[in-house]
N, C-alpha and C positions, 0 to 999 in steps of 0.2 A: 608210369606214375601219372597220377591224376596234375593237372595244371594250378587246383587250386589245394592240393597235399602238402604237407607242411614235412616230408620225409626229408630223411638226412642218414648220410653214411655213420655209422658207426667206426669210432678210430682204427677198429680190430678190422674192416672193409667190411664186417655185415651191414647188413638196413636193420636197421629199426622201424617199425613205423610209430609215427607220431596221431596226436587226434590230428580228424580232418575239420576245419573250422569252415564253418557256413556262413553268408556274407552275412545273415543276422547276426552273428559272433560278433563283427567287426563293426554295428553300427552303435550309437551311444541309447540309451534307452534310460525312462525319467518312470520311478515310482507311480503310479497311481494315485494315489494318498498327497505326494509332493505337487502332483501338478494340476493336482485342483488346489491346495492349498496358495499355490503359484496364483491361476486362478483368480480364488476370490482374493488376496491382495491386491492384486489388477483391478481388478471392480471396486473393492471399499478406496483404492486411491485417486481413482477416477470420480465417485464418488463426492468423497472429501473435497476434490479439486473444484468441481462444479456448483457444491454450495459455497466453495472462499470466493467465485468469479461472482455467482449471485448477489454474495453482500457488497462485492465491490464497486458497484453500478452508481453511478453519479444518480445523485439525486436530481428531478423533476428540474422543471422550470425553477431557476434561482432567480428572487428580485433584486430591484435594482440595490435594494439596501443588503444584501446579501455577496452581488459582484463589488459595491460600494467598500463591502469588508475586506474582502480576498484582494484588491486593487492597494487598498490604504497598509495592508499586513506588508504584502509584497513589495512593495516600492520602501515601506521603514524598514525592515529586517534585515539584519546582516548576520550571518553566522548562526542562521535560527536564533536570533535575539532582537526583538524589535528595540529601537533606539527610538527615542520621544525627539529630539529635535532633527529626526527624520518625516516628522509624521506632515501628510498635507492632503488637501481634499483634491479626489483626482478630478482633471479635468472634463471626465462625462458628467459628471455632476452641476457642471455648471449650468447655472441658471433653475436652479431644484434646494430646496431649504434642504440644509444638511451639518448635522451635528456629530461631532469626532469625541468622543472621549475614552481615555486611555488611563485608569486608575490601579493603581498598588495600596498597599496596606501604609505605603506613607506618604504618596504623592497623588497629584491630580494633574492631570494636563487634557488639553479639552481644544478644539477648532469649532468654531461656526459658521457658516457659508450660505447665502443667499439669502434677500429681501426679509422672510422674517421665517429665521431659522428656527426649526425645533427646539424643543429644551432635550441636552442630553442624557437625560433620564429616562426618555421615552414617554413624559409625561403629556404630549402634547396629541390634542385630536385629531387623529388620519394621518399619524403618523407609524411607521413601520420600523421596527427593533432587530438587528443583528447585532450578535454579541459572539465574542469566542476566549477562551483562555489565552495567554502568550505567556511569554517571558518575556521582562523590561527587563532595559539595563539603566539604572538607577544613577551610575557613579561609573566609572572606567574599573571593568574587575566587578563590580560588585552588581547582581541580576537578583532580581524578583517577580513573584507570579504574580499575574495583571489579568486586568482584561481589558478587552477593547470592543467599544459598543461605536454602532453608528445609526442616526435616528435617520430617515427621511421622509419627509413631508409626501405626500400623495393629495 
């Protein structure tokens, strides 16, 4: 009997013989059809992955009225809520005109800083405008959509 024969006695004490199975038999083996489809899923995911990293790339040189905003969000915000009697002009700014305002559909609140500070509108000349949306909290409990602008002199 071969070593790799699959025989076996018959209960009666004949042999039978059984198929002989060849190591091809015993390995696992993938469609054609399947494993290109495999394939290009691997490629379109890899794909997709490499334009989400492309859009996610920080944007260019940020100015200072730009770090001025991410500094003043960051240091008011609590709970992704910015709170107004948190707001203050940070201190890289000092000694740089620099206007804070923080506005809702029913409130105004507003900071101004150095010798002769911008108007917070952006209305003033060589002056530089960052603005973003937030959430205020208004009342303890009770938030609304804001924004918050900060002017800087240049």
């Amino acid at each position: 009997m071969l070593p790799w024969s699959d025989s076996h006695r018959d209960v009666r004490g004949g042999e039978r013989p059984r198929r002989v199975r060849s190591a091809s038999d015993r390995r696992a083996a993938v469609e054609p059809v399947a494993a290109l489809i495999a394939l290009v899923a691997v490629g379109l995911a890899l794909g997709l992955y490499t334009v989400a990293l492309s859009g996610a790339e920080p944007e260019g040189d940020a100015g200072p009225e730009t770090m001025a905003l991410d500094r003043i969000e960051r240091e008011a915000t609590v709970g992704g809520v910015l709170r107004p009697d948190r707001l203050a002009i940070p201190e890289e700014t000092v000694g740089t005109d620099v206007a804070v305002e923080l506005r809702t559909r029913s409130e105004t609140w507003s900071l101004r800083g150095g010798e002769d500070p911008p108007s917070p509108r952006g209305e003033t000349p060589g002056g530089v405008v960052a603005e973003r949306a937030v959430t205020v909290q208004v009342a303890p409990g009770q938030n609304e959509p804001g924004t918050l602008r900060v002017v800087i002199r240049r």
